[in-house]
N, CA, C and O atoms as a GROMACS GRO file, in nm:
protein
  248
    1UNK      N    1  -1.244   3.634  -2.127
    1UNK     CA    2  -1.103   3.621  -2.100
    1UNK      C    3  -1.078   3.653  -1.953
    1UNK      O    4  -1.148   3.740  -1.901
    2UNK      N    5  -0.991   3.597  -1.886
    2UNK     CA    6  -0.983   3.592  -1.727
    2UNK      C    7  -0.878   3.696  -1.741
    2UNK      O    8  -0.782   3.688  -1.819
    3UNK      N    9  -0.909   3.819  -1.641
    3UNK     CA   10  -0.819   3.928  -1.599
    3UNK      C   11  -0.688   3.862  -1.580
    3UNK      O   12  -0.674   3.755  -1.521
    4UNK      N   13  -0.586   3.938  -1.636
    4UNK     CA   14  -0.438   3.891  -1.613
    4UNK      C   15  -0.411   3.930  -1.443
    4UNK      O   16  -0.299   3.980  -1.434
    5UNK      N   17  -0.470   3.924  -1.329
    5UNK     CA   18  -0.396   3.916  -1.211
    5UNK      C   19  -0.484   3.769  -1.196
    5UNK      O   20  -0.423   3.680  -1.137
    6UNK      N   21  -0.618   3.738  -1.243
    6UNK     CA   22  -0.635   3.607  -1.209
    6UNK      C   23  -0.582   3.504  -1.277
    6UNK      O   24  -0.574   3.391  -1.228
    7UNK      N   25  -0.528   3.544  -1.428
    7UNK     CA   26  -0.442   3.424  -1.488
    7UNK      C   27  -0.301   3.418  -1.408
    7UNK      O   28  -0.235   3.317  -1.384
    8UNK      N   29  -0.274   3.551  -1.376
    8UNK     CA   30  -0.136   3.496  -1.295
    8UNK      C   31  -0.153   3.417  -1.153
    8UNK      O   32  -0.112   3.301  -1.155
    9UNK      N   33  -0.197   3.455  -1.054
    9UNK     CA   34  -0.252   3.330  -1.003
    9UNK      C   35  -0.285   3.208  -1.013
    9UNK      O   36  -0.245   3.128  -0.928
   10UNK      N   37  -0.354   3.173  -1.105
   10UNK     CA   38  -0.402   3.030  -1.197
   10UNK      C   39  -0.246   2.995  -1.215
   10UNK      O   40  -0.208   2.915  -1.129
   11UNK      N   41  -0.152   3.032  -1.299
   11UNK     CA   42  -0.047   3.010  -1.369
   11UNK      C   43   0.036   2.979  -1.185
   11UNK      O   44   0.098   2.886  -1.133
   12UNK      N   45   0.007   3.065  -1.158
   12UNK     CA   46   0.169   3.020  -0.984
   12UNK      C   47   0.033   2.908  -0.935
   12UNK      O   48   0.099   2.804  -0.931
   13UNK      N   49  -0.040   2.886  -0.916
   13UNK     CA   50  -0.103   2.702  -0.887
   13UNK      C   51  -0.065   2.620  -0.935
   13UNK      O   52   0.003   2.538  -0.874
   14UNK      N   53  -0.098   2.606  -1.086
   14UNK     CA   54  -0.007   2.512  -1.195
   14UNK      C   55   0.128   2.472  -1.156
   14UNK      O   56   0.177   2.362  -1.130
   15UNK      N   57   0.185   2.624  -1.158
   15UNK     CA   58   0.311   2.569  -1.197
   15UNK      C   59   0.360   2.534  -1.048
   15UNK      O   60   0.483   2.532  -1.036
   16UNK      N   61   0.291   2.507  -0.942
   16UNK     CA   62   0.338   2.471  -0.833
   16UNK      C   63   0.241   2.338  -0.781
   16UNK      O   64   0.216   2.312  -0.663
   17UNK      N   65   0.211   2.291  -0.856
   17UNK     CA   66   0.092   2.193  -0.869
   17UNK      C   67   0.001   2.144  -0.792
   17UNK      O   68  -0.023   2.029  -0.754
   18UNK      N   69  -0.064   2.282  -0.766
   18UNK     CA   70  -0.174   2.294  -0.644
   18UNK      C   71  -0.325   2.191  -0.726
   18UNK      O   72  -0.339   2.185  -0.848
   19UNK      N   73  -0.399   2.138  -0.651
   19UNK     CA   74  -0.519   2.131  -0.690
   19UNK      C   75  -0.596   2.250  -0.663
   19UNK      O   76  -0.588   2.309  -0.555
   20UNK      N   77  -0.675   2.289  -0.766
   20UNK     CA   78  -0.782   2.392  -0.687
   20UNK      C   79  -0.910   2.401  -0.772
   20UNK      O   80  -0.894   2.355  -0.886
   21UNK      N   81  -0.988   2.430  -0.755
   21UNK     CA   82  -1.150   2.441  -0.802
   21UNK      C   83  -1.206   2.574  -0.733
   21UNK      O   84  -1.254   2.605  -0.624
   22UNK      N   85  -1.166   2.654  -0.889
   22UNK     CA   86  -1.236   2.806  -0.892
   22UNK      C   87  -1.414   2.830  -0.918
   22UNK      O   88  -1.473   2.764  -1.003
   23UNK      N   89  -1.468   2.905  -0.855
   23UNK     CA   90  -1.589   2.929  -0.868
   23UNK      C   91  -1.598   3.084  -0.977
   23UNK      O   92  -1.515   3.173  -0.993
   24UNK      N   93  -1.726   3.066  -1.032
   24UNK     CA   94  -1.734   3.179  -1.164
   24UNK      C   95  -1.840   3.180  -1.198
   24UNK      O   96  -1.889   3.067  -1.195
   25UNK      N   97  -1.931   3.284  -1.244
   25UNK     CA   98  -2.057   3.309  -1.248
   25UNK      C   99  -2.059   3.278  -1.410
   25UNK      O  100  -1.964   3.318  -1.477
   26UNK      N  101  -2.136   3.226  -1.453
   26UNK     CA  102  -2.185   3.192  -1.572
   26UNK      C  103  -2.244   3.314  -1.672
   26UNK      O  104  -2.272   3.304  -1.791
   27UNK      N  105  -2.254   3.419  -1.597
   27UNK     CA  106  -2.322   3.563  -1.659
   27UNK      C  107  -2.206   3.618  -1.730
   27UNK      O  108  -2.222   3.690  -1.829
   28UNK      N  109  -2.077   3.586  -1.678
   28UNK     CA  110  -1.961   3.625  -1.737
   28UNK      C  111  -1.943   3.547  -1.842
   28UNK      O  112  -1.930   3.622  -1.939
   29UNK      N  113  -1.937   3.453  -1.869
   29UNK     CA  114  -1.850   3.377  -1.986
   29UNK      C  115  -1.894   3.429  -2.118
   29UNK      O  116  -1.995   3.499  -2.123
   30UNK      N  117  -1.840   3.406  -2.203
   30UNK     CA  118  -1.886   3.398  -2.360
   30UNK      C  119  -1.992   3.371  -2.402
   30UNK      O  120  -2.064   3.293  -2.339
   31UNK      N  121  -2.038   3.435  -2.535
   31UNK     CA  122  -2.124   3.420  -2.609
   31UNK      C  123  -2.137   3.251  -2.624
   31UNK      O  124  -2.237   3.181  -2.612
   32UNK      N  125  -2.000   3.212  -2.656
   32UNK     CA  126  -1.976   3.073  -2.670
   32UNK      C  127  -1.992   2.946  -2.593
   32UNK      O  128  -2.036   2.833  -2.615
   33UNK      N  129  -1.919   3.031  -2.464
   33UNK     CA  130  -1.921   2.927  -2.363
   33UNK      C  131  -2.044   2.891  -2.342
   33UNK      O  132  -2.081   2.773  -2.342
   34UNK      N  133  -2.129   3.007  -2.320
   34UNK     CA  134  -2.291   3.009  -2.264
   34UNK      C  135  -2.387   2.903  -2.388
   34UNK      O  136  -2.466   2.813  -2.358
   35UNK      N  137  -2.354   2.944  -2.510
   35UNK     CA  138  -2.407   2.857  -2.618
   35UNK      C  139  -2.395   2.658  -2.586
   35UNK      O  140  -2.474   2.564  -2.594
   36UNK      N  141  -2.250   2.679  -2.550
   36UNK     CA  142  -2.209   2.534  -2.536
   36UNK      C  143  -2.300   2.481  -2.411
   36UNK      O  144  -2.359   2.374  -2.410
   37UNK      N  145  -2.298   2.570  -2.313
   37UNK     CA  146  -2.362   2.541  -2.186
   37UNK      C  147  -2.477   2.472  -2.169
   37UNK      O  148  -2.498   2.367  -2.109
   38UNK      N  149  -2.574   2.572  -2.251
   38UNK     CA  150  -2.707   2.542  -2.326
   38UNK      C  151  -2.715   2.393  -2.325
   38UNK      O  152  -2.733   2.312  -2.234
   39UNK      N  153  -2.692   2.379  -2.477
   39UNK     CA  154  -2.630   2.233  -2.512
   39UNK      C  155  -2.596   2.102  -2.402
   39UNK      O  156  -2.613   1.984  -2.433
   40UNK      N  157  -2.560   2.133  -2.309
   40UNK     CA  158  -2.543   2.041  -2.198
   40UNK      C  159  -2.647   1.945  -2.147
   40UNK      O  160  -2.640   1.826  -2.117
   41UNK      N  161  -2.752   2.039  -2.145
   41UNK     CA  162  -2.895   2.031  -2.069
   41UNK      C  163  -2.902   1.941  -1.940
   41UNK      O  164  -2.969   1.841  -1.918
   42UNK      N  165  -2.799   2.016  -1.853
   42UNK     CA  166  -2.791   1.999  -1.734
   42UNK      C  167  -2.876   1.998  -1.649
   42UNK      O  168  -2.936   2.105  -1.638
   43UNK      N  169  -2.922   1.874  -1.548
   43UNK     CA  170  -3.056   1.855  -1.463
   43UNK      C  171  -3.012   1.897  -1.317
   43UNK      O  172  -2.903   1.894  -1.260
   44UNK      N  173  -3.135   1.936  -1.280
   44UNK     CA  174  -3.058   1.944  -1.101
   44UNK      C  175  -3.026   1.840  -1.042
   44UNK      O  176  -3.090   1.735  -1.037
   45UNK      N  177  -2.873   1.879  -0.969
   45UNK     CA  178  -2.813   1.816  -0.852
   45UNK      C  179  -2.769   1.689  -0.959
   45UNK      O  180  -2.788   1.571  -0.930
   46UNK      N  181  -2.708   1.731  -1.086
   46UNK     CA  182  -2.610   1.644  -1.165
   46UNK      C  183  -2.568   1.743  -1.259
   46UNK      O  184  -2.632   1.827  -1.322
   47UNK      N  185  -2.395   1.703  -1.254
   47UNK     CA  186  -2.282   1.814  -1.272
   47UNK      C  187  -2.241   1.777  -1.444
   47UNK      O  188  -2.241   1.655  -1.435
   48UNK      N  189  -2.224   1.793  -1.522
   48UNK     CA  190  -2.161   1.830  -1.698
   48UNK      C  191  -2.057   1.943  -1.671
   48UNK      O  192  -2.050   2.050  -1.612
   49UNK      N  193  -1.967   1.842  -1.760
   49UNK     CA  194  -1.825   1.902  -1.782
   49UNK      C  195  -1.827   1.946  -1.907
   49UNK      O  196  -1.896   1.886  -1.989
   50UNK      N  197  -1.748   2.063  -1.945
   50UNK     CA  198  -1.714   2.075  -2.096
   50UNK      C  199  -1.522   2.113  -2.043
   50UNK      O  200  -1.483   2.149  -1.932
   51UNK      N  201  -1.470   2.097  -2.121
   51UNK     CA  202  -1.342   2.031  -2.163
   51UNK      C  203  -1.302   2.147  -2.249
   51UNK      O  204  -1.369   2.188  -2.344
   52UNK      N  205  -1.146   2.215  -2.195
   52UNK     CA  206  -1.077   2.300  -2.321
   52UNK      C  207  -0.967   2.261  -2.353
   52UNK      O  208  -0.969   2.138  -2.361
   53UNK      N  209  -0.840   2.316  -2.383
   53UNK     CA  210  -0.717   2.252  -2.404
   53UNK      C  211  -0.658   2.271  -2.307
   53UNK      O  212  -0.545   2.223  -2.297
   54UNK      N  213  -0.718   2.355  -2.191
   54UNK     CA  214  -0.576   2.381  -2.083
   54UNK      C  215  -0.660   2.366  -1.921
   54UNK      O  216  -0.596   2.328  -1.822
   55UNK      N  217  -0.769   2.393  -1.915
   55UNK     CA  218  -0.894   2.374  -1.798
   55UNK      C  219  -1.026   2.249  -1.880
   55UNK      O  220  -1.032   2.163  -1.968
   56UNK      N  221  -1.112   2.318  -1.772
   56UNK     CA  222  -1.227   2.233  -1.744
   56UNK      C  223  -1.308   2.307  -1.709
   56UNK      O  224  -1.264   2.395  -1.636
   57UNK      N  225  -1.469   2.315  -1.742
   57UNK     CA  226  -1.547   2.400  -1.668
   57UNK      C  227  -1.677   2.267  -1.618
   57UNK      O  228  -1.727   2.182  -1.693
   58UNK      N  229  -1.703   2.289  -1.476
   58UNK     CA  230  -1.818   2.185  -1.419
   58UNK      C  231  -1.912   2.263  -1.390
   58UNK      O  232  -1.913   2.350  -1.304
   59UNK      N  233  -2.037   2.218  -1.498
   59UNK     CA  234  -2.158   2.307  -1.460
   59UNK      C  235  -2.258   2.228  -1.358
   59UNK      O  236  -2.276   2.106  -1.347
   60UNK      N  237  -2.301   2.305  -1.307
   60UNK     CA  238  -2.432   2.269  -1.198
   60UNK      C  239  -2.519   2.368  -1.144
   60UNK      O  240  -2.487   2.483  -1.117
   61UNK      N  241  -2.636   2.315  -1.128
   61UNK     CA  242  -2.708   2.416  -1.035
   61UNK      C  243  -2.808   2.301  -0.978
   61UNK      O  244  -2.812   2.183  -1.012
   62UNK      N  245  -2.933   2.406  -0.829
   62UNK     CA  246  -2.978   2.338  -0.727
   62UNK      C  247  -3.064   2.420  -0.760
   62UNK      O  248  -3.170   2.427  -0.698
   0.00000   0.00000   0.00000
């Protein structure tokens, strides 16, 4: 779950309809997220999306 001073941030972008592309370490996410991640089987230097109801997360690595 993203600390409520970074959801409020996120939320004043939105609602002011900034583009932006946050960076986030993958050591953090969920049991879940990380499961789904897996699943991707992401190759180097080509990016997989997984999709929620309100973001997007773009995985990659080099």
């Amino acid at each position: 779950m993203l600390r409520y001073c970074l959801k409020k941030n996120i939320d004043a972008l939105q609602e002011n309809r900034y583009e932006y592309i946050l960076g986030r370490r993958l050591k953090n996410e969920t049991k879940t997220v990380k499961a789904k991640i897996v699943t991707l089987r992401v190759e180097e230097g080509k990016a997989r999306e997984l999709k929620s109801k309100s973001d997007r997360l773009i995985v990659s690595y080099s």
